[in-house]
N, C-alpha and C positions, 0 to 999 in steps of 0.2 A: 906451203906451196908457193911463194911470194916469189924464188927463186924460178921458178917454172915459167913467169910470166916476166920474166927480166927486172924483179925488185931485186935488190942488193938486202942480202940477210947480215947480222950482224958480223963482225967480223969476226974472222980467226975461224970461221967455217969452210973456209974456202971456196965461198959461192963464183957462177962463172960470170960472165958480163949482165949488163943486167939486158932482160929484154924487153921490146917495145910492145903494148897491151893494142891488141883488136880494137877497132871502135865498139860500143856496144850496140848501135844499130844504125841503118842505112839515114844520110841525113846528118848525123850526129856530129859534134866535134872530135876532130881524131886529135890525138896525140901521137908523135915521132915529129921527122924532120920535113914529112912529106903534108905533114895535114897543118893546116892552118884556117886558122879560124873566117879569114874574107875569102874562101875558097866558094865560086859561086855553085849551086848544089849541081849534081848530074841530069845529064837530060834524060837517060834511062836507070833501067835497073842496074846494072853493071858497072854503073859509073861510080860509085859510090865505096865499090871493094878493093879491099887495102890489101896488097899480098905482102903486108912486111910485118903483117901479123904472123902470118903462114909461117914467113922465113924464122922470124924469133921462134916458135914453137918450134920448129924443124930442128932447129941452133939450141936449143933448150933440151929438147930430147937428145940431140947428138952428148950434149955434155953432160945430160943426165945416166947417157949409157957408160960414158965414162968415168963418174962421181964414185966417187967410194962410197957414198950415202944414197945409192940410188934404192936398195931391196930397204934401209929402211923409212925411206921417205915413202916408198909403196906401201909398206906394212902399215907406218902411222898412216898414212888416207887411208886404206884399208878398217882399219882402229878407228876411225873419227866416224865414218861409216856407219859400221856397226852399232858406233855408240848412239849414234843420228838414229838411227832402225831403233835400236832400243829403248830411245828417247818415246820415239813415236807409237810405239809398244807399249809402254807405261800411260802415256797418255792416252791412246787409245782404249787401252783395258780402267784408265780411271776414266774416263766417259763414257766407258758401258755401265761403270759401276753407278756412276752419277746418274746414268737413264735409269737404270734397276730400283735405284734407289727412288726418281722421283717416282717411278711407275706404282714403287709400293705406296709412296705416302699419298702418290692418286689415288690406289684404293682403299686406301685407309680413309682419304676423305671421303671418297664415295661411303663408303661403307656407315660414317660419321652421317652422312646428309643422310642417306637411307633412313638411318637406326632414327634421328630427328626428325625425317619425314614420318616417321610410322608412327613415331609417339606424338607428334602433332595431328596427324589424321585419328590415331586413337582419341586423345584429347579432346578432337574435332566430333568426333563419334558420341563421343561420353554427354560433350555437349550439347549437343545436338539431340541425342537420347534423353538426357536429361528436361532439355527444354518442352521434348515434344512431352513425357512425361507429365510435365508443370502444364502443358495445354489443355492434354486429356483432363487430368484434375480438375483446372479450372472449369472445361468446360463439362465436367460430372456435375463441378459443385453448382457452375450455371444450371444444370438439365435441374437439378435435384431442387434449387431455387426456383427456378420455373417452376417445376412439377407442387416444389409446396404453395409458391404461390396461387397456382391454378385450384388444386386441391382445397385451401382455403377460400376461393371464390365462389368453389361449387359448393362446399360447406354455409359459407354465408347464403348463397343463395339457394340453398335447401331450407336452411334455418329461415328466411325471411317467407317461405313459400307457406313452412310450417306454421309460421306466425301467420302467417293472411289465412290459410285453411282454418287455422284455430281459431280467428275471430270471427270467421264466417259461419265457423259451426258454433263456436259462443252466440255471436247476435242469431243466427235461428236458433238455437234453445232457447235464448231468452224471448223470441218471438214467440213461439210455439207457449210457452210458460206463462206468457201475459194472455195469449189468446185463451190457454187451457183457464188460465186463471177468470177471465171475464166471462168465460163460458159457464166456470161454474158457479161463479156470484148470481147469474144471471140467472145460473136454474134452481140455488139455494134461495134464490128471489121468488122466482116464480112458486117454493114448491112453498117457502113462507107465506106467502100473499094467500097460496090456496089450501095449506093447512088452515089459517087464522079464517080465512072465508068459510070451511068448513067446521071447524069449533065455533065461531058465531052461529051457524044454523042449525049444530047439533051442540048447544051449551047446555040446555034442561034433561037431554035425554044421559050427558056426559055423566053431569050431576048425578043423578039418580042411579046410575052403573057405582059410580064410584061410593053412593051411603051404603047401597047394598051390600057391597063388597065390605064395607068395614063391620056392617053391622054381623054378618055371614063371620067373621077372623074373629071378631068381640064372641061370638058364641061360641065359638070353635076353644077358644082359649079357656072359657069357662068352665066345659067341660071337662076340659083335662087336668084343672088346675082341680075341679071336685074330684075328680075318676083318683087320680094319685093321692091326694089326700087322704079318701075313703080307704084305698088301699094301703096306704102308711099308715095309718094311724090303727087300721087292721090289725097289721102284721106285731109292732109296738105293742099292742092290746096283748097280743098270743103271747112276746117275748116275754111280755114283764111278767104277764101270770102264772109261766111255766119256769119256777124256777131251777131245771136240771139245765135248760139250756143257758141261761144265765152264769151258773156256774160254771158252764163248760166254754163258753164263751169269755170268759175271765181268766180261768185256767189258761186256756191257747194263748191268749195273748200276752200273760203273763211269761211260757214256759219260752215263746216266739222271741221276747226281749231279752230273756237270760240265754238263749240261745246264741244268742247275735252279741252278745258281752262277753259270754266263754269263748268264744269260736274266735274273736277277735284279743282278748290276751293270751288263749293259748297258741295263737300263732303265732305271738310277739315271741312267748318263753319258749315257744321250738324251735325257734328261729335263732335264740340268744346260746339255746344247748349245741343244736347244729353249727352254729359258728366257733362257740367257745372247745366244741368237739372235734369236728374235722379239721377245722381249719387254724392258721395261725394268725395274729393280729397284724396290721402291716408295719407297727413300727422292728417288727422282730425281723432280724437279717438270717440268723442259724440257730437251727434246735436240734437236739437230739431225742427229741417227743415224738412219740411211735403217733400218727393219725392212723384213722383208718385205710383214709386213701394212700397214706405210703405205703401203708401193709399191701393192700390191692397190686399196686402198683410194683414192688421191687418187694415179693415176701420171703425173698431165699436171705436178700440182708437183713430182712425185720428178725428173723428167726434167731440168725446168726447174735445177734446182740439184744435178743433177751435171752438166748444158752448163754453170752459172755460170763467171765467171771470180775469180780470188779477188780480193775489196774491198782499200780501202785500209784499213789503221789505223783513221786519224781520221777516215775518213767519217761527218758526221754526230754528232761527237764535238766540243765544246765547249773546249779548257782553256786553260789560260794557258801564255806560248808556254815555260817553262823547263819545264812539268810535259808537253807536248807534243813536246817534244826526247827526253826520257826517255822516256817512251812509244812513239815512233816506234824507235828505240833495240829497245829488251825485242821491240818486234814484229819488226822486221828479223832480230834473233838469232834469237828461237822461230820464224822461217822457215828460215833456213838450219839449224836445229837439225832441225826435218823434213823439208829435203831431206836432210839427209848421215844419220840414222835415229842420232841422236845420243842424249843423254840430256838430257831436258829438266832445263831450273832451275824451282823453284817460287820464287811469289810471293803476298807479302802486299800489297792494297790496303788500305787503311784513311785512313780518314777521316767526317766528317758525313754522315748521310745523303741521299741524293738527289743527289749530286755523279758519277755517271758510273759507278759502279765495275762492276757489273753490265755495262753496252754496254761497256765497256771489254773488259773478257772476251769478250763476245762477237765484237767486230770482230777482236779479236787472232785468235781461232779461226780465223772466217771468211777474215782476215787470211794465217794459213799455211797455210790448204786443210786445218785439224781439224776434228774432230766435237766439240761442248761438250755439255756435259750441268751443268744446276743443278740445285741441293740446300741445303738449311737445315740450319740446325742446330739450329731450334726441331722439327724432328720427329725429334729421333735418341732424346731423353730419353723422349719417353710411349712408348716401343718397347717399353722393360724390357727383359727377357730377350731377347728378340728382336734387340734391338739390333745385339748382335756378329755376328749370321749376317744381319743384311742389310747391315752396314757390307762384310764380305766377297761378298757377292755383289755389291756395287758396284765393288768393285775389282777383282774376275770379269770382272762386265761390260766395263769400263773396257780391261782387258787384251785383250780380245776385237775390238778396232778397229784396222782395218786402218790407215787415214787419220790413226790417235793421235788420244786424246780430251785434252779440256782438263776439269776437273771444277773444278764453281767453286763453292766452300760458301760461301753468305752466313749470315751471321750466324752466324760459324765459332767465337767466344768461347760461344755459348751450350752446348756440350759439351767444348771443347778449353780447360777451365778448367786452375789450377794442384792438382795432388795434393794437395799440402802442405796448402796455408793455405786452402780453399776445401772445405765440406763435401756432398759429392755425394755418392749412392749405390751401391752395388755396381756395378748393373747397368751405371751410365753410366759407371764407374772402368772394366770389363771394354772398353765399347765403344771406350771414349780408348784403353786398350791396344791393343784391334784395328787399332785407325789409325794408331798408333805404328809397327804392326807391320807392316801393309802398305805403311808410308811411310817406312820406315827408310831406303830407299836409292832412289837416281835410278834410273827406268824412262824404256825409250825408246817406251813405249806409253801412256802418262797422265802431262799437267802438271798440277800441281795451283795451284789458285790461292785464298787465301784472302779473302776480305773480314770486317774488322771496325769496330765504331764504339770499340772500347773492346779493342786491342791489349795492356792492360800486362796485361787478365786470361788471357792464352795461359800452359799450360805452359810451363818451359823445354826440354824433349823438341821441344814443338812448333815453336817459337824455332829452335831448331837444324834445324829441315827446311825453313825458310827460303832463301833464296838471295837476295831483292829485296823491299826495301820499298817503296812506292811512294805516297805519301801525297797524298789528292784532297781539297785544298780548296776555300771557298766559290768562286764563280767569281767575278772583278772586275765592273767597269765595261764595259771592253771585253768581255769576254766573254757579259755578262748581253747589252749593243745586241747581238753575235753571235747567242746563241741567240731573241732574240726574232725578229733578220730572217730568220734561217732557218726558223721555227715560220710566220713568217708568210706567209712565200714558197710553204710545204709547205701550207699547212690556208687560206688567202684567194688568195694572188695566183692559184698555179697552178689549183685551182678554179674560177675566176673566170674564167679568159682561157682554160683548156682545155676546162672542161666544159660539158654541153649545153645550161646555163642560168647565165646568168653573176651574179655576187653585185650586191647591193649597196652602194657604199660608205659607211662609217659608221664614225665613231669610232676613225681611225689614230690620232688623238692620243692617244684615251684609252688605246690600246692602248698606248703606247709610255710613256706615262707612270710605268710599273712601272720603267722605266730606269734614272731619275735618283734618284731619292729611297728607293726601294726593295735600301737595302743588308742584304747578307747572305742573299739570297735563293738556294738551291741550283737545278738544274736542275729539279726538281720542280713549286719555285714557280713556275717562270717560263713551262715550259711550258704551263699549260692554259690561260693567257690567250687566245692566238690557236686554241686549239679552241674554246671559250667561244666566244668571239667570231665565229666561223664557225658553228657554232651557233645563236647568234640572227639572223645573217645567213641563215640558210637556213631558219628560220620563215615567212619571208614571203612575199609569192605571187610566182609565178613571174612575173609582169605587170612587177613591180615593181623586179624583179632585173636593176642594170644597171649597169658602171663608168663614172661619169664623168671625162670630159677630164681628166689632169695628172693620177691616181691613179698610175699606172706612175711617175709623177715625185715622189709625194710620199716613193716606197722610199726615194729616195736621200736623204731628209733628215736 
């Protein structure tokens, strides 16, 4: 627009003359031909305005209507405009955004001071809470401190009140006590002075009360010491000379002391039948001896097992067939050893534990139609003194059996050690003797039978009362399959197929597996497999409990 106001635009646009510019206000320096700078200013308002402004404008528009560039010199100010507006549009909509914006992070700050006011007044609160809390405390533990203090003031001054009362009632007891006391010195005084005053004035007449009196007791006595005399020596006169009553009088007292002699041993020897009868001695742990009182007490089995017939041997009995030969042997003998009322042979078993020896004893018993009775040798030693008078009432007892007993000491090394070289006690050296001595020689009413695991520690006494050694070991291969089909035939099959509710089958292999690989196993180990095993078969509900097909057939395997 430079040409609008008479600037000269560049050339080759063919701008028109140039034109002269307006002052810009009253006063001012003008530019043209007409304004100059020592021009002295107007004396009014009027004086001041330049109409050669007007005329260039007028001279400007004239050549602007006639420029070939006049619609787009309007268009661009038009354009420049616009562009102005929209400048001021952007800037204006960025300074609202800019208020917008500070307004949020106004309340963002507020909101920040808020949220820090609140947690500092809470803070304030807490503390403040907390302090007064710490006050009350203190001043409880004050009150409580007072309170104990006081409470022990009044204590001490109860207690010191208690002590002033207590010496006050002490000093009047003791006042009272010394007056009581001089009181009665003073009339023990007086009653002396006038006792003794009165014994001097009646001392002749004292006298003469008092010879009487002895002489009156001296007659009295003499009388009676003749009176009984005459009468005893009476009576003595009559006894002696009547001699039936002498004799009867002899008699009595005679029959009076053998009364009181028999009454007292025969209560010992009823005493010794009653025991040796009813009852059993305490070193015996099992008997098959019928007492009375078991009869009393359970007689449906007492019956039962005297109808029995006698068992075989080896029923039930496990060994290998050369220690089995032998065995059948010792029982056949100790049978006809109690029919013919012979004298039995003692024997030693020995060997490992769990291997038979114990049932061994017992079937032999059973075997000849005897009564057995067991016993240890772990309870002879804690006996002490005792020992020897119960080792003898066992072989009391023992003797005492009609049917012959069989006594079977397990664990017979534990007391029947060697004298010599092995250090025991008195008590157990007397009891070994006792045994010694009761087993000196063959009876035909007790066999004696030993078991040991550990034979070489026997005395030689002992050695010599011997008659059979008989030695039980591990069982084999065959033996162990034996004992297992037997355990298992007793504790699953028969169960199973007899009783009210029949098992389930489970785990014959596993059962039998102990068989092959499991050497060295005594009858012990082997046994509680198939009761184990029976056992958890009879856990389970009766629903469930049933033999399947080919079970009966897997025995034979």
């Amino acid at each position: 627009m430079s040409w609008l106001f008479g600037i000269k635009g560049p050339k080759g646009e063919g701008a028109g003359p140039p034109l002269s510019l307006p002052p810009a206000q009253p006063g001012a320096e003008g530019g043209g031909d007409r304004g100059g700078g020592d021009r002295p200013a107007p004396k009014d308002k009027w004086s001041n305005f330049d109409p050669t402004g007007l005329e260039r404008a007028a001279k400007a528009a004239r050549e602007l209507e006639h420029s070939r560039h006049a619609k787009e010199a309007l268009s661009l100010a038009q354009m420049q405009e616009q562009t102005l507006q929209l400048e001021q549009q952007s800037k204006l909509k960025e300074y609202e955004a800019a208020v917008e914006q500070l307004k949020s992070e106004q309340i963002r700050v507020q909101a920040e001071e808020r949220r820090k006011t609140l947690s500092e007044e809470t803070r304030q609160h807490q503390a403040r809470a907390q302090y007064q809390d710490k006050l009350a405390r203190q001043r409880y533990d004050d009150q409580l401190k007072q309170q104990q203090l006081l409470n022990e003031e009044n204590l001490r001054k109860q207690e010191e009140s208690v002590q002033k009362q207590e010496a006050m009632r002490r000093a009047t007891v003791e006042r009272e006590m010394e007056l009581r006391h001089k009181n009665e010195m003073l009339r023990v005084e007086a009653e002396a002075r006038a006792r003794a005053k009165a014994e001097r004035e009646n001392a002749d007449i004292i006298r003469e009360q008092i010879r009487l009196k002895a002489a009156e007791h001296r007659q009295t006595i003499l009388e009676s010491i003749r009176t009984a005399g005459t009468l005893f020596g009476e009576g003595f006169r009559t006894f002696v000379t009547d001699w039936d009553k002498v004799t009867a009088t002899v008699a009595g007292l005679t029959l009076l002391a053998l009364g009181v002699y028999s009454a007292k041993n025969a209560t010992s020897v009823a005493g010794r039948y009653i025991e040796a009868r009813l009852g059993k001695p305490s070193l015996v742990r099992e008997t098959s001896r019928i007492t009375v009182l078991e009869a009393l007490r359970h007689p449906v089995q007492v019956s039962r097992r005297l109808l029995s017939k006698p068992q075989d041997a080896l029923e039930g009995v496990v060994l290998s067939p050369s220690l089995e030969a032998r065995v059948r042997d010792i029982a056949i003998a100790t049978r006809n050893t109690m029919k013919n009322r012979s004298l039995y042979r003692n024997i030693l078993a020995y060997g490992p534990p769990g291997t038979g020896k114990t049932l061994f004893a017992k079937k032999l018993a059973l075997h000849s139609g005897m009564d057995y009775a067991i016993m240890t040798g772990g309870d002879v030693a804690p006996m002490g003194r005792d020992g020897v008078t119960a080792m003898h009432k066992v072989f009391d007892w023992a003797s005492t059996s009609r049917r012959g007993l069989l006594l079977f000491v397990d664990e017979a090394d534990a007391f029947l050690r060697k004298r010599a070289t092995e250090k025991i006690s008195e008590d157990l050296r007397a009891t070994l003797n006792a045994f010694l001595h009761r087993t000196g020689q063959h009876s035909s009413k007790f066999m004696l039978v030993l078991a040991s695991n550990q034979p070489e520690q026997f005395d030689w006494a002992v050695n010599d009362r011997i008659d059979e050694m008989v030695r039980f070991d591990l069982p084999g291969r065959e033996e162990r399959e034996r004992l297992v089909r037997m355990y298992f035939d007793k504790y699953v099959l028969k169960p199973a197929t007899e009783g009210k509710h029949s098992s389930r089958w489970t785990g014959f292999l596993q059962l039998l597996c102990c068989v092959g690989p499991a050497g060295g196993l005594s009858e012990k180990d082997v046994v509680p497999a198939p009761t184990v095993h029976h056992a958890l078969l009879s856990a389970h509900s009766p629903e469930r409990r049933e033999v399947p097909s080919g079970a009966l057939e897997a025995r034979s395997v």
